[in-house]
N, C-alpha and C positions, 0 to 999 in steps of 0.2 A: 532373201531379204524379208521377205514376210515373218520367219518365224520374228525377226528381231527387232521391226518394225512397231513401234508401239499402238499404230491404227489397227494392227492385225488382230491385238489383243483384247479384242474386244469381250469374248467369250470366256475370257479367264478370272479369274481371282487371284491376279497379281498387282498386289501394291508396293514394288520396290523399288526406289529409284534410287540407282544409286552414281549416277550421273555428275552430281554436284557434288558430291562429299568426293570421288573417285580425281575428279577436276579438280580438287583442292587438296587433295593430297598430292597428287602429280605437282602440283605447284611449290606447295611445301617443299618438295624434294630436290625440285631444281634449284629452287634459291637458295634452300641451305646445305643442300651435301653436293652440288652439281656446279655451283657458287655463282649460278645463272645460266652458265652456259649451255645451250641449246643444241651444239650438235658434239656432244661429249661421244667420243669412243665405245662401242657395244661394250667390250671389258673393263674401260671407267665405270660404268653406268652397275654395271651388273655387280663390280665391286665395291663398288658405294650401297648398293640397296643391300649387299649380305652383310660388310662390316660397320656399316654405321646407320644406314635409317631402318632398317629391321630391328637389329637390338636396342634402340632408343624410341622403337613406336609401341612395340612392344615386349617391353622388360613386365616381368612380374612383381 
């Protein structure tokens, strides 16, 4: 728990949170590829994040 604990890091030179953006894409994914649903199937879930929110998050 310490290493991930953010009181612990006291001595470092880490400015990255990525907490909120990570929270908000999670969010993004349920409502639009997931269509809300909350306890979608491990193979829904995992089939929706290769065939459609992967190539639509990031396309070139």
């Amino acid at each position: 728990m310490q290493r991930w604990a953010r009181c612990y890091r006291a001595g470092l030179n880490i400015n990255v949170h990525t907490n909120n953006g990570l929270e908000r894409l999670h969010q993004s994914f349920k409502r639009s590829y997931l269509k809300g649903k909350t306890q979608a199937t491990l193979s829904r879930t995992v089939n929706s994040l290769i065939e459609q929110f992967f190539p639509d998050k990031y396309r070139r």
